[in-house]
ModelCIF file with pLDDT and N, C-alpha, C, O atoms, coordinates in Angstrom:
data_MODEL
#
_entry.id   MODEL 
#
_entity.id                         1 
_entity.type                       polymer 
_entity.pdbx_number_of_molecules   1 
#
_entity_poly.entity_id                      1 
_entity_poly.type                           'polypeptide(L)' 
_entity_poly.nstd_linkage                   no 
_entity_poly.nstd_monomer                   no 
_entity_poly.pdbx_seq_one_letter_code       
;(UNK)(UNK)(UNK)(UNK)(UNK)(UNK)(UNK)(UNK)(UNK)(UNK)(UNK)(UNK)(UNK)(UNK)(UNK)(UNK)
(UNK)(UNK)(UNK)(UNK)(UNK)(UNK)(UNK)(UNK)(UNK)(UNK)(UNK)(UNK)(UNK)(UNK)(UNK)(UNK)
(UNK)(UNK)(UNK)(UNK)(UNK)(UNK)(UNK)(UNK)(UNK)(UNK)(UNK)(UNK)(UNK)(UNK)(UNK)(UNK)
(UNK)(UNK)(UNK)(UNK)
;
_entity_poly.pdbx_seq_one_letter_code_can   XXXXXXXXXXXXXXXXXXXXXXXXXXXXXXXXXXXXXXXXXXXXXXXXXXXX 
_entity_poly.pdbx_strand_id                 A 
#
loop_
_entity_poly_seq.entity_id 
_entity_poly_seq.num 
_entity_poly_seq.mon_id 
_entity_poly_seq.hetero 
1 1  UNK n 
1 2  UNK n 
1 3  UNK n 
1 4  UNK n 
1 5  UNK n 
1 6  UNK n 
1 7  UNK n 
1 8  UNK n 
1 9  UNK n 
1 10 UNK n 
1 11 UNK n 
1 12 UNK n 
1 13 UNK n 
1 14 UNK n 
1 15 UNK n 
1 16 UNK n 
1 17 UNK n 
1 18 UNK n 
1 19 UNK n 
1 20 UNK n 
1 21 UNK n 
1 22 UNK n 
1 23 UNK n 
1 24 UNK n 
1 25 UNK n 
1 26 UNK n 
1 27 UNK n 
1 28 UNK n 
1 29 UNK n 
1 30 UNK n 
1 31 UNK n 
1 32 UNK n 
1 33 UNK n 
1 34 UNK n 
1 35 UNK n 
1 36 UNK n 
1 37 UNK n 
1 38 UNK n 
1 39 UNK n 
1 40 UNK n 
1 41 UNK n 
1 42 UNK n 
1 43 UNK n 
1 44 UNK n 
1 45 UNK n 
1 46 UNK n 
1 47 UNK n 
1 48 UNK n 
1 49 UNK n 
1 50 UNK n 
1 51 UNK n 
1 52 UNK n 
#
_struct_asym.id          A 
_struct_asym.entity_id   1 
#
loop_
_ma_qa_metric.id 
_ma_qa_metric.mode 
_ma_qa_metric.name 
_ma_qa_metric.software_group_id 
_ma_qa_metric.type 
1 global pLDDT . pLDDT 
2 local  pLDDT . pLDDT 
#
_ma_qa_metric_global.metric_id      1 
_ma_qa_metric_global.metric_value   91.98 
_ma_qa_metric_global.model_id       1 
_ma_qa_metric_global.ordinal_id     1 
#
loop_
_ma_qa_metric_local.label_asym_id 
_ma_qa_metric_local.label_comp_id 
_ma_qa_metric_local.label_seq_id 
_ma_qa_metric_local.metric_id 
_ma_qa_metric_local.metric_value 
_ma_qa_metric_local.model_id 
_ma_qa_metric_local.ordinal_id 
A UNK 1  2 70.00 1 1  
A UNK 2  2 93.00 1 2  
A UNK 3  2 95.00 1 3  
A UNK 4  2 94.00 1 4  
A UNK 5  2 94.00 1 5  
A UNK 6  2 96.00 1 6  
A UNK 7  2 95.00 1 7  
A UNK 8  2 94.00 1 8  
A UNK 9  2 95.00 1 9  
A UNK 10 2 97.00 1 10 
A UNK 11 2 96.00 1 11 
A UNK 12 2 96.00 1 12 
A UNK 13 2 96.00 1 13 
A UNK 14 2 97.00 1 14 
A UNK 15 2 96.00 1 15 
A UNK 16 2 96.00 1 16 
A UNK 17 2 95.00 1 17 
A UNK 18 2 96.00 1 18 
A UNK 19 2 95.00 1 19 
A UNK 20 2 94.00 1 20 
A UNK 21 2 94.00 1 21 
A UNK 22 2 92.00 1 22 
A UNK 23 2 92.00 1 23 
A UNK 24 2 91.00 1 24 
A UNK 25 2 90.00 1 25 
A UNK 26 2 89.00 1 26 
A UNK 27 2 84.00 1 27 
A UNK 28 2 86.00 1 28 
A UNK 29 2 85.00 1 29 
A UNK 30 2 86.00 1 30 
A UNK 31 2 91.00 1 31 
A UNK 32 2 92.00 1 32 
A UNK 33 2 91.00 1 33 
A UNK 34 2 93.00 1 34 
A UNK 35 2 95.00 1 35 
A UNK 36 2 95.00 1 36 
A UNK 37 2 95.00 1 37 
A UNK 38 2 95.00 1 38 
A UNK 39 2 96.00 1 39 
A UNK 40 2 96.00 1 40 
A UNK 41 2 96.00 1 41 
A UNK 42 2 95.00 1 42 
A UNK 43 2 94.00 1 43 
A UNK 44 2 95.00 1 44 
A UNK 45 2 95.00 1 45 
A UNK 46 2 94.00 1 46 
A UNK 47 2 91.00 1 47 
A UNK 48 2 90.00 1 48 
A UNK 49 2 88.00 1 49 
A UNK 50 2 82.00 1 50 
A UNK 51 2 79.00 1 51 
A UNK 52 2 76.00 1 52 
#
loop_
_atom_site.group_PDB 
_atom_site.id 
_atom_site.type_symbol 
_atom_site.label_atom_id 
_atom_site.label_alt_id 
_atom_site.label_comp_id 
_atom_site.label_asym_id 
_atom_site.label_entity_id 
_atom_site.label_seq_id 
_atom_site.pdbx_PDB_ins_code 
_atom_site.Cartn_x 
_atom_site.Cartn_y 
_atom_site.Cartn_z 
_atom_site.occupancy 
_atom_site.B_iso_or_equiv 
_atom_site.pdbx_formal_charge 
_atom_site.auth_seq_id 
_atom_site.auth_comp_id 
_atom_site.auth_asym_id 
_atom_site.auth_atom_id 
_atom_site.pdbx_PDB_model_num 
ATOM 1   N N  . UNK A 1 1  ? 149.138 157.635 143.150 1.00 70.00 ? 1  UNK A N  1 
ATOM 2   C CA . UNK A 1 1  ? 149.381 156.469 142.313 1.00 70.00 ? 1  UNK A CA 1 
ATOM 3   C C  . UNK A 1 1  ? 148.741 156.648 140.936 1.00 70.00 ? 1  UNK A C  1 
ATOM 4   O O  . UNK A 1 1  ? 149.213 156.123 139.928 1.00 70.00 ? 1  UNK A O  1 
ATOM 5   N N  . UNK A 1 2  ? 147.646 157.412 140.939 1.00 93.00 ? 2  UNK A N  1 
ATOM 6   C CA . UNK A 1 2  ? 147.200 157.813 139.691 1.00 93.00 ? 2  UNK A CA 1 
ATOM 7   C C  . UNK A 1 2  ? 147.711 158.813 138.721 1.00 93.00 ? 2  UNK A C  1 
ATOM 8   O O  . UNK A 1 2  ? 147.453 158.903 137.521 1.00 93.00 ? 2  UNK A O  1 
ATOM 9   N N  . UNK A 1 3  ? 148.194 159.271 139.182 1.00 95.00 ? 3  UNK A N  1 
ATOM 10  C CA . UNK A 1 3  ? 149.071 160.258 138.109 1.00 95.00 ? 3  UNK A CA 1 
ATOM 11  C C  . UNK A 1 3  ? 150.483 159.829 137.827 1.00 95.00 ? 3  UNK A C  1 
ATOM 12  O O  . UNK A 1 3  ? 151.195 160.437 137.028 1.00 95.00 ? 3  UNK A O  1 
ATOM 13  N N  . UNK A 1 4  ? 150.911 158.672 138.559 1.00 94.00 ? 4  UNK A N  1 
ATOM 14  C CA . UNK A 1 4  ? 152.290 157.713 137.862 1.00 94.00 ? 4  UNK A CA 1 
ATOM 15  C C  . UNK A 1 4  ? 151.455 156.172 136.576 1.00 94.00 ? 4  UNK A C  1 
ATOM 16  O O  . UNK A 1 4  ? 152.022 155.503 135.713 1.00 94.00 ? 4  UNK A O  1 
ATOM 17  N N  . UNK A 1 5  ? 150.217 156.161 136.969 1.00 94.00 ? 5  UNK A N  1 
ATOM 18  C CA . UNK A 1 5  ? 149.848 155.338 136.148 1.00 94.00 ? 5  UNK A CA 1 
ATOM 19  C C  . UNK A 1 5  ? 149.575 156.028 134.831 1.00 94.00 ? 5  UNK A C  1 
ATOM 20  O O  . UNK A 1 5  ? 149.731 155.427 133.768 1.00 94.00 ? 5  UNK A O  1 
ATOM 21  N N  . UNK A 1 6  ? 149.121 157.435 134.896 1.00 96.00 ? 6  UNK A N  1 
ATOM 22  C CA . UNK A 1 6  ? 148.918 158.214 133.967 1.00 96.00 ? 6  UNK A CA 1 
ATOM 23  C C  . UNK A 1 6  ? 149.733 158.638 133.085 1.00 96.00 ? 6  UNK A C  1 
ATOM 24  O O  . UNK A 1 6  ? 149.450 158.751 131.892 1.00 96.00 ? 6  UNK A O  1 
ATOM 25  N N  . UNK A 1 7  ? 151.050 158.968 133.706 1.00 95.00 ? 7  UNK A N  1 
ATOM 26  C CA . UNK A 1 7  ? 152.122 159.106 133.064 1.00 95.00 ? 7  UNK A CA 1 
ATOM 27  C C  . UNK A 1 7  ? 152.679 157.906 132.423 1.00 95.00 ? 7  UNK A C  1 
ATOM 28  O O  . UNK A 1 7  ? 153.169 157.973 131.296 1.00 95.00 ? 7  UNK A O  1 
ATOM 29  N N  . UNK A 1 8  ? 152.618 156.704 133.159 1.00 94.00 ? 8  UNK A N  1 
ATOM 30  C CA . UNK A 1 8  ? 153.130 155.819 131.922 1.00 94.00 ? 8  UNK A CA 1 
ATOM 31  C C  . UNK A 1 8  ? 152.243 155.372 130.977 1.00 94.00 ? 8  UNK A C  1 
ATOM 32  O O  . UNK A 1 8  ? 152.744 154.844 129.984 1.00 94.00 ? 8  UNK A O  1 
ATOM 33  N N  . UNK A 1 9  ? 151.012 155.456 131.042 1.00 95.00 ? 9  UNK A N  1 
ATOM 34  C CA . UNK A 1 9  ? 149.741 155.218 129.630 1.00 95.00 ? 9  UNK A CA 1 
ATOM 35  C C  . UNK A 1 9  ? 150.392 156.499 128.840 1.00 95.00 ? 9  UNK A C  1 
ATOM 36  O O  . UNK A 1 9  ? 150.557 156.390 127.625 1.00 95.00 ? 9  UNK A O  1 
ATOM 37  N N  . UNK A 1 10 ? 150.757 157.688 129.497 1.00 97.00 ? 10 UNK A N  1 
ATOM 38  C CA . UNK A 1 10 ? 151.297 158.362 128.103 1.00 97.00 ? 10 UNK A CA 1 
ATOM 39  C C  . UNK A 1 10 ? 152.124 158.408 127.295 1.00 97.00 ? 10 UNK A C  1 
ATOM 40  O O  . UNK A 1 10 ? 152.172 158.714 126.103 1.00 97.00 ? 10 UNK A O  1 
ATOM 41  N N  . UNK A 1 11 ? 153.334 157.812 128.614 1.00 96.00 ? 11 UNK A N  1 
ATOM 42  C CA . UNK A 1 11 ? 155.095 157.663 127.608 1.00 96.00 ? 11 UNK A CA 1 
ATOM 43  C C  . UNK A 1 11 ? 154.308 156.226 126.409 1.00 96.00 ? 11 UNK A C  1 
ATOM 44  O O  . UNK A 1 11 ? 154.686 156.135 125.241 1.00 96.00 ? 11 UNK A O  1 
ATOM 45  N N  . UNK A 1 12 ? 153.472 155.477 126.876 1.00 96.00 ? 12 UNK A N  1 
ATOM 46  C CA . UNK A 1 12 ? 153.197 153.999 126.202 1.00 96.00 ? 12 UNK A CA 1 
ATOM 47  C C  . UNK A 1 12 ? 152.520 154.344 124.534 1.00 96.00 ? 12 UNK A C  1 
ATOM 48  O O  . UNK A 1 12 ? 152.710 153.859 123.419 1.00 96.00 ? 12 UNK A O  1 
ATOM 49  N N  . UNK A 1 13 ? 151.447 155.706 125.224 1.00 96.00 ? 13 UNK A N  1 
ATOM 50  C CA . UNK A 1 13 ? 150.812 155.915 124.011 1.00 96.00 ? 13 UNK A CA 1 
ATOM 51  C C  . UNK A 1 13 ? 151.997 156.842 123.015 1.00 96.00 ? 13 UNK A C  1 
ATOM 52  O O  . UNK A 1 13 ? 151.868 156.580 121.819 1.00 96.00 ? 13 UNK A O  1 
ATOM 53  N N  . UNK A 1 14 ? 152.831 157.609 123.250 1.00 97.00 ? 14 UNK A N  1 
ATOM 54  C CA . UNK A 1 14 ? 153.738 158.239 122.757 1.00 97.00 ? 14 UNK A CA 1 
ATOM 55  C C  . UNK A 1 14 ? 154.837 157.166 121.737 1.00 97.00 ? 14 UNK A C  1 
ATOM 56  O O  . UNK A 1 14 ? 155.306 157.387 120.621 1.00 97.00 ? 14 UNK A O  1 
ATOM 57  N N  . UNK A 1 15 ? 154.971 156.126 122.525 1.00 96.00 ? 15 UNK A N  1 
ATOM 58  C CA . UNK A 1 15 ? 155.839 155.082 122.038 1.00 96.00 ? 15 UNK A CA 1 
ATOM 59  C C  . UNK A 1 15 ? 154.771 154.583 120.817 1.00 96.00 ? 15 UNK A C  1 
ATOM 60  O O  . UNK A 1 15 ? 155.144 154.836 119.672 1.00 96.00 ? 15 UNK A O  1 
ATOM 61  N N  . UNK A 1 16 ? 153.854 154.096 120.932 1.00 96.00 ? 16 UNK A N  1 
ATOM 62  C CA . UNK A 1 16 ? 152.820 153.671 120.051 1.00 96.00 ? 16 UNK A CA 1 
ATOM 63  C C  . UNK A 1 16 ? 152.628 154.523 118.576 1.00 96.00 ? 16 UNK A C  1 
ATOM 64  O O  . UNK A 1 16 ? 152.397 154.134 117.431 1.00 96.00 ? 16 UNK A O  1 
ATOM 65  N N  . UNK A 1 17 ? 152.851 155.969 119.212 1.00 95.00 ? 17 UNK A N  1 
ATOM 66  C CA . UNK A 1 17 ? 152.192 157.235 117.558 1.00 95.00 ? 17 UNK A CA 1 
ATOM 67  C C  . UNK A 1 17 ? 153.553 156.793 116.987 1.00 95.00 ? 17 UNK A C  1 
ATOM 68  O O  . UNK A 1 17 ? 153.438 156.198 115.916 1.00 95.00 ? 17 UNK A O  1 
ATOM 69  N N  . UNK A 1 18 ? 155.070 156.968 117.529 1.00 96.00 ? 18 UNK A N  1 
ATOM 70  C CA . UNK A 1 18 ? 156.210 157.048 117.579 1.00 96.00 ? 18 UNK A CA 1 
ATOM 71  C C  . UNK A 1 18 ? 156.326 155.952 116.274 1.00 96.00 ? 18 UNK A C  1 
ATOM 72  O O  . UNK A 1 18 ? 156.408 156.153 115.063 1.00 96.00 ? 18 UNK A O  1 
ATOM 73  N N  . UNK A 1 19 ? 156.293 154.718 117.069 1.00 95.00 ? 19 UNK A N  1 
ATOM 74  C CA . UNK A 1 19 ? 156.080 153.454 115.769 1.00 95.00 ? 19 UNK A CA 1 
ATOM 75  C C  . UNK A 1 19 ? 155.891 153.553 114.761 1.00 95.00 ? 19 UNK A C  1 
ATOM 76  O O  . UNK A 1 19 ? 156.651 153.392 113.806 1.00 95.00 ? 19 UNK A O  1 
ATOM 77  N N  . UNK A 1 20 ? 154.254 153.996 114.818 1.00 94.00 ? 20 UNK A N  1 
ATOM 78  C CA . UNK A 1 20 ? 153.032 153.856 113.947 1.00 94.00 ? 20 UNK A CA 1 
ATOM 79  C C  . UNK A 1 20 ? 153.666 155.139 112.795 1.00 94.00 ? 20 UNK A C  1 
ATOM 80  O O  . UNK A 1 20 ? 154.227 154.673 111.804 1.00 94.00 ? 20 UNK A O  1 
ATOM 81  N N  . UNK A 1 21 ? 153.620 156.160 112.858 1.00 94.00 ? 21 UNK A N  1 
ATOM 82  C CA . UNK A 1 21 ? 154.376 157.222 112.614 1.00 94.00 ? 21 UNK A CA 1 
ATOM 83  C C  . UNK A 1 21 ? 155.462 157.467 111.575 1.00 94.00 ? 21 UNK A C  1 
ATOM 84  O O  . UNK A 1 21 ? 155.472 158.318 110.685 1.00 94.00 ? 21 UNK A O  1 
ATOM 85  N N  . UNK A 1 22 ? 156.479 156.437 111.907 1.00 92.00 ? 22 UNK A N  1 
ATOM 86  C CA . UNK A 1 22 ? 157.678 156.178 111.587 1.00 92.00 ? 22 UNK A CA 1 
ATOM 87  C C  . UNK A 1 22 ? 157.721 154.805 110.467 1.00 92.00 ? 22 UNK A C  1 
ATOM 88  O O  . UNK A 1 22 ? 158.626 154.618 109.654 1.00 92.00 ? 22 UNK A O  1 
ATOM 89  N N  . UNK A 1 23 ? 156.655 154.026 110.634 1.00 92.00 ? 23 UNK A N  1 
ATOM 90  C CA . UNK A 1 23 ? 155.981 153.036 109.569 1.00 92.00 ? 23 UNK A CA 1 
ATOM 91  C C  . UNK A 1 23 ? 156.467 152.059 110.162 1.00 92.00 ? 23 UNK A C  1 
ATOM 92  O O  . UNK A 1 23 ? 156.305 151.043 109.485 1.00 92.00 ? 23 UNK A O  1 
ATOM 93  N N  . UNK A 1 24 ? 157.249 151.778 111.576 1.00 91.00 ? 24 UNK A N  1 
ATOM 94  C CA . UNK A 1 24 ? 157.823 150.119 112.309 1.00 91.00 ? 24 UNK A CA 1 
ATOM 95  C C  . UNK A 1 24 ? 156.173 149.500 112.191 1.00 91.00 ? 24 UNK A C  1 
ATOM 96  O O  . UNK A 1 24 ? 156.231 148.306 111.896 1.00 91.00 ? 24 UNK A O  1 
ATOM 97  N N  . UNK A 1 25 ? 154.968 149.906 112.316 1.00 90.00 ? 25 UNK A N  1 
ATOM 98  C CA . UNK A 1 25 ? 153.743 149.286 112.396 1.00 90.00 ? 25 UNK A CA 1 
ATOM 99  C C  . UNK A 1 25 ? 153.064 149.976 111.605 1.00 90.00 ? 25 UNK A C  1 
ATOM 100 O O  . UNK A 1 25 ? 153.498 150.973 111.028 1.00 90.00 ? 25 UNK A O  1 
ATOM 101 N N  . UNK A 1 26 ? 151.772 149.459 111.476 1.00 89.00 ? 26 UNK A N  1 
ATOM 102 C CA . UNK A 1 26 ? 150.978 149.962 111.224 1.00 89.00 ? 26 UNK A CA 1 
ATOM 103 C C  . UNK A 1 26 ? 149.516 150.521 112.212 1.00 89.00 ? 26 UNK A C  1 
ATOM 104 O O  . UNK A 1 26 ? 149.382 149.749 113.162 1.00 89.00 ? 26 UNK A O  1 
ATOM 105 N N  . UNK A 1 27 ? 148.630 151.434 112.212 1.00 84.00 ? 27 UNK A N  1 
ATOM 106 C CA . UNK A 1 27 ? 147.498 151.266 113.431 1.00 84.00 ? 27 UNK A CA 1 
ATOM 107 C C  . UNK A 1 27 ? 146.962 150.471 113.760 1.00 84.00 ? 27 UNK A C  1 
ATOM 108 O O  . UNK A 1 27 ? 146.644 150.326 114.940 1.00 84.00 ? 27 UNK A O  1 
ATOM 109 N N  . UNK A 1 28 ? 146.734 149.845 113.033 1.00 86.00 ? 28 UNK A N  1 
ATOM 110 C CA . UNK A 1 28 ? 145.749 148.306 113.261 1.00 86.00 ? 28 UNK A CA 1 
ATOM 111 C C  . UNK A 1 28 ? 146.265 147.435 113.356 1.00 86.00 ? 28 UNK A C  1 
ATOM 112 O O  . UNK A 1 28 ? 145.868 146.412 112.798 1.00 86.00 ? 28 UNK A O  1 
ATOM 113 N N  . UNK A 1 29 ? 147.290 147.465 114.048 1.00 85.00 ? 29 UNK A N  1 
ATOM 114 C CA . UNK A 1 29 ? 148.100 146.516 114.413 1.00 85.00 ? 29 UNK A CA 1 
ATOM 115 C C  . UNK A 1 29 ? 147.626 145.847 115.843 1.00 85.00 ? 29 UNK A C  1 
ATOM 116 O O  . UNK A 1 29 ? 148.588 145.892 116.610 1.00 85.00 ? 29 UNK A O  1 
ATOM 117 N N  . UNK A 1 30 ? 147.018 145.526 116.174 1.00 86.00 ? 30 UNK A N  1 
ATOM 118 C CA . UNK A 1 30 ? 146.401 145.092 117.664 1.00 86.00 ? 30 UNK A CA 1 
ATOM 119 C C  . UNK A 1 30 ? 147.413 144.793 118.896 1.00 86.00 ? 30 UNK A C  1 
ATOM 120 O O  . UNK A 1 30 ? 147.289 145.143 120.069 1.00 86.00 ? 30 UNK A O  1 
ATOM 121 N N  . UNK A 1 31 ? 148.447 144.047 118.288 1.00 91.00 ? 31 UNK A N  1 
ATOM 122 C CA . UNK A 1 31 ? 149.230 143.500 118.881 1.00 91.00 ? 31 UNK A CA 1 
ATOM 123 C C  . UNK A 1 31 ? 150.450 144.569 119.657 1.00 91.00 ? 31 UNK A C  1 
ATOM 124 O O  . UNK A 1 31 ? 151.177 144.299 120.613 1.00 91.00 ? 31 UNK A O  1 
ATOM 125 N N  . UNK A 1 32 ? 150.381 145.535 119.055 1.00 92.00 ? 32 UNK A N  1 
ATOM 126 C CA . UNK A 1 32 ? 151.229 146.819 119.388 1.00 92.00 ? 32 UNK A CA 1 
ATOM 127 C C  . UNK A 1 32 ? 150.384 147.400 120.173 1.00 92.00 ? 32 UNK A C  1 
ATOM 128 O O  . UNK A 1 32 ? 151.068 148.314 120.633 1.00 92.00 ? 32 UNK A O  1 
ATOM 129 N N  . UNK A 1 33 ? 149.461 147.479 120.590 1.00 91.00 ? 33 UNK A N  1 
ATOM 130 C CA . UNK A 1 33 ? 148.421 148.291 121.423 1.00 91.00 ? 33 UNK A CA 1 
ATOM 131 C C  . UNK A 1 33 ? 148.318 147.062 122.612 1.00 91.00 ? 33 UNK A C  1 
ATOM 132 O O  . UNK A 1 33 ? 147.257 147.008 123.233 1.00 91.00 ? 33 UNK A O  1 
ATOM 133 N N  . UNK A 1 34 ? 148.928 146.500 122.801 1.00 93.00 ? 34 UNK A N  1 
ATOM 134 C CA . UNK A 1 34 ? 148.557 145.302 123.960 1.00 93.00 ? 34 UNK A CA 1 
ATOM 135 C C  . UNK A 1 34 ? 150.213 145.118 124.488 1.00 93.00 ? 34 UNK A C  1 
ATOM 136 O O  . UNK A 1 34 ? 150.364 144.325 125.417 1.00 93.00 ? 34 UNK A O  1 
ATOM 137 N N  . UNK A 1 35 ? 151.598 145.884 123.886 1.00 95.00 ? 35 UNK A N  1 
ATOM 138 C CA . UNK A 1 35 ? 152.512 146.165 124.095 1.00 95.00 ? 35 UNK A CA 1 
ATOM 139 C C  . UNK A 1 35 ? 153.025 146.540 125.798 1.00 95.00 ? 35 UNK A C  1 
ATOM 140 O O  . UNK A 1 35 ? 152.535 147.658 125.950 1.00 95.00 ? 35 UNK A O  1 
ATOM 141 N N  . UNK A 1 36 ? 153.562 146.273 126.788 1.00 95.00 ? 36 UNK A N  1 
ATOM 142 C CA . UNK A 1 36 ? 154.356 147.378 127.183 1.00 95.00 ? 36 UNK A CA 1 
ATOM 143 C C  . UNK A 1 36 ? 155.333 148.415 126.893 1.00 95.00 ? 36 UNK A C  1 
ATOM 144 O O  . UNK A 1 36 ? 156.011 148.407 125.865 1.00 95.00 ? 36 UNK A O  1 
ATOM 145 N N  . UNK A 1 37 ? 155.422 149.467 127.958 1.00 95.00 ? 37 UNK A N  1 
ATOM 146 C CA . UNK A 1 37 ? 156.535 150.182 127.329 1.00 95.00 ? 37 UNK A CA 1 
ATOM 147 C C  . UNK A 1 37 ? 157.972 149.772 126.517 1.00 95.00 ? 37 UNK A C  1 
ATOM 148 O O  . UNK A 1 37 ? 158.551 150.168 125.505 1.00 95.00 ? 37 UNK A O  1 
ATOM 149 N N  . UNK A 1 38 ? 158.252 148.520 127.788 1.00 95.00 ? 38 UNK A N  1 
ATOM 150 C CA . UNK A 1 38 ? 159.651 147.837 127.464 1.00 95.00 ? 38 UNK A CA 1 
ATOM 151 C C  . UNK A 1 38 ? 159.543 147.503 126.120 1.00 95.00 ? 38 UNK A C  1 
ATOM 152 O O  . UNK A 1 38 ? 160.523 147.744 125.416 1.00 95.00 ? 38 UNK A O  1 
ATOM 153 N N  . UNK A 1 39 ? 158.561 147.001 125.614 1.00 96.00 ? 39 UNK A N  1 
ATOM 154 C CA . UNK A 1 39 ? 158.433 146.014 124.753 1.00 96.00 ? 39 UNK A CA 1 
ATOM 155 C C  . UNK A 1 39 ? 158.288 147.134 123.380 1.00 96.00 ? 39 UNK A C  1 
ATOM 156 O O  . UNK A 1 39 ? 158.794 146.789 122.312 1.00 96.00 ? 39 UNK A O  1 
ATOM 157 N N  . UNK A 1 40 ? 157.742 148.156 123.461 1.00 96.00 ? 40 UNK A N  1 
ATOM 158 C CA . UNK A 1 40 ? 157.961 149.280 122.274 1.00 96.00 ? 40 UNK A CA 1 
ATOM 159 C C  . UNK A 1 40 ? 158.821 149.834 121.888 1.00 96.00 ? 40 UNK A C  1 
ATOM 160 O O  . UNK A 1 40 ? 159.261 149.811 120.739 1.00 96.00 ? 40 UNK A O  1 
ATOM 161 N N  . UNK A 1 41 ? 159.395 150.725 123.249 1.00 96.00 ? 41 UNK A N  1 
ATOM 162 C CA . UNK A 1 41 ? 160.955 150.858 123.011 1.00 96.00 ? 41 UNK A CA 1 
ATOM 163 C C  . UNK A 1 41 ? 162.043 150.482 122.437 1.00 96.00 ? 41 UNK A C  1 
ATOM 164 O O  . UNK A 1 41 ? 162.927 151.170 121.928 1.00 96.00 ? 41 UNK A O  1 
ATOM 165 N N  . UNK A 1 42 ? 161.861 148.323 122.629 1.00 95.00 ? 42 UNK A N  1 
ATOM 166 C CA . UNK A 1 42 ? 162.991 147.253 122.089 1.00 95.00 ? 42 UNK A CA 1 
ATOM 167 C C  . UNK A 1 42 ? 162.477 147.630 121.061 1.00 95.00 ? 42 UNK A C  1 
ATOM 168 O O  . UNK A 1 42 ? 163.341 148.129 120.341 1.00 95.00 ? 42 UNK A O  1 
ATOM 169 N N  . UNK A 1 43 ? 161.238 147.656 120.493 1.00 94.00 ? 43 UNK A N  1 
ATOM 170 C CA . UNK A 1 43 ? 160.772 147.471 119.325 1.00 94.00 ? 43 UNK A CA 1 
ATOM 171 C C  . UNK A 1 43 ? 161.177 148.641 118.260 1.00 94.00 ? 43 UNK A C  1 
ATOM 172 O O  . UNK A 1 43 ? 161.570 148.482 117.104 1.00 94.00 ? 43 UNK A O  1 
ATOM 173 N N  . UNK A 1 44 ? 160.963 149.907 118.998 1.00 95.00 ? 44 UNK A N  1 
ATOM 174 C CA . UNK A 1 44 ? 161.659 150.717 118.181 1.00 95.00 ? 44 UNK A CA 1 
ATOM 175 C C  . UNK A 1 44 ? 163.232 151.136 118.013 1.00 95.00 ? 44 UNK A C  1 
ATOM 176 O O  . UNK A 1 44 ? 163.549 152.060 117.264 1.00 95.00 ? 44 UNK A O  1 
ATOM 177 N N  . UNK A 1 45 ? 164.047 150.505 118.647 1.00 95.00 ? 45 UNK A N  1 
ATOM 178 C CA . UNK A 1 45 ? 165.171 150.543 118.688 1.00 95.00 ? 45 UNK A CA 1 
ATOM 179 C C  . UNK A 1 45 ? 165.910 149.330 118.041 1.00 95.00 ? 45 UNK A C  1 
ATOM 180 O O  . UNK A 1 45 ? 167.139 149.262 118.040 1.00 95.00 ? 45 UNK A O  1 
ATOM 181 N N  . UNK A 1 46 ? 164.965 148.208 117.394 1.00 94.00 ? 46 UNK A N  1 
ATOM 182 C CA . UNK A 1 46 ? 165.669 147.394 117.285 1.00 94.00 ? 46 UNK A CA 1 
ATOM 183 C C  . UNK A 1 46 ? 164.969 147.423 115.487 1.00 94.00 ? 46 UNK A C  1 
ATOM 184 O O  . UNK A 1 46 ? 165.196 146.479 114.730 1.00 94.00 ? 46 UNK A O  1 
ATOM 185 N N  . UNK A 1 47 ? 164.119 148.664 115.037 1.00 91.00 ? 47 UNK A N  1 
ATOM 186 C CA . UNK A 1 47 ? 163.947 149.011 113.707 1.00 91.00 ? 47 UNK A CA 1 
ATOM 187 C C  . UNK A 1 47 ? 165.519 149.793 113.351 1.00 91.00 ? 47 UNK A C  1 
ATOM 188 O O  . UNK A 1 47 ? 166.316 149.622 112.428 1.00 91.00 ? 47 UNK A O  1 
ATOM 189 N N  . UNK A 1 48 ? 165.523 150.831 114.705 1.00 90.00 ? 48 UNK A N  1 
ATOM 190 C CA . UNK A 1 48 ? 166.301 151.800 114.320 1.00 90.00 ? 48 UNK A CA 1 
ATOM 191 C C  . UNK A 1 48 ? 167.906 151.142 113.938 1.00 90.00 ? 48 UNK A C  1 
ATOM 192 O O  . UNK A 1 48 ? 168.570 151.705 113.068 1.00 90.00 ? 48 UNK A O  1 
ATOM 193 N N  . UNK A 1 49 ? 168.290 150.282 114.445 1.00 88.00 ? 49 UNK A N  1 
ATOM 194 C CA . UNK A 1 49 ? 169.771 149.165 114.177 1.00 88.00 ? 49 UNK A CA 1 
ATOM 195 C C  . UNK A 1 49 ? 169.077 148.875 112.769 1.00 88.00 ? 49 UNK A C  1 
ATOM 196 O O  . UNK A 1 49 ? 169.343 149.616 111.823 1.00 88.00 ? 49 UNK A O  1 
ATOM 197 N N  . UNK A 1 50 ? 168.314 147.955 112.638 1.00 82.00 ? 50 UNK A N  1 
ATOM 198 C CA . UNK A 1 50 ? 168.077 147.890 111.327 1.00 82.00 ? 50 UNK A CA 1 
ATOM 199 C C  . UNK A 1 50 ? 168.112 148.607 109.966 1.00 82.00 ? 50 UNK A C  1 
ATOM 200 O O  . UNK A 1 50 ? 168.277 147.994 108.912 1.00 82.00 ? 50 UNK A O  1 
ATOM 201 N N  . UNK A 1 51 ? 167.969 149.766 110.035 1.00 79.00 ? 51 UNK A N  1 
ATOM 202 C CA . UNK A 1 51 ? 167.589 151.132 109.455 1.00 79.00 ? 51 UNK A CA 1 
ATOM 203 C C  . UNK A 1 51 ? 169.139 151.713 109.229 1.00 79.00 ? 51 UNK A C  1 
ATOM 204 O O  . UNK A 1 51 ? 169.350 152.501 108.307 1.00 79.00 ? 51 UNK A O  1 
ATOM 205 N N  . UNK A 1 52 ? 170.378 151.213 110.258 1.00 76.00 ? 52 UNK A N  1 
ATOM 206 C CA . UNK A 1 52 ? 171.453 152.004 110.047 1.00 76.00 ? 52 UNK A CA 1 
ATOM 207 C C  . UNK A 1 52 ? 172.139 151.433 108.703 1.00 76.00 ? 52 UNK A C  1 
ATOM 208 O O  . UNK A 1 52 ? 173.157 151.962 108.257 1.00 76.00 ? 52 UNK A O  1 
#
């Protein structure tokens, strides 16, 4: 069970640089670090519609 919890703290933290990265956030954004996955993903996919 620990190495499926592990793996998703990483896809989460990956989604997080991904954001941050790409300028949808900024680091100090608190509120993005208290995110789920689901909730990063929408988040970056719903810059990327924007962006087209």
């Amino acid at each position: 069970m620990t190495i499926l919890r592990e793996a998703v703290e990483r896809q989460r933290q990956y989604m997080i640089n991904k954001i941050i990265t790409e300028g949808i956030a900024m680091n100090d954004d608190v509120l993005l670090h208290d995110k789920t996955i689901t909730e990063l993903v929408n988040e970056y996919e719903q810059s990327q519609v924007l962006n087209q």
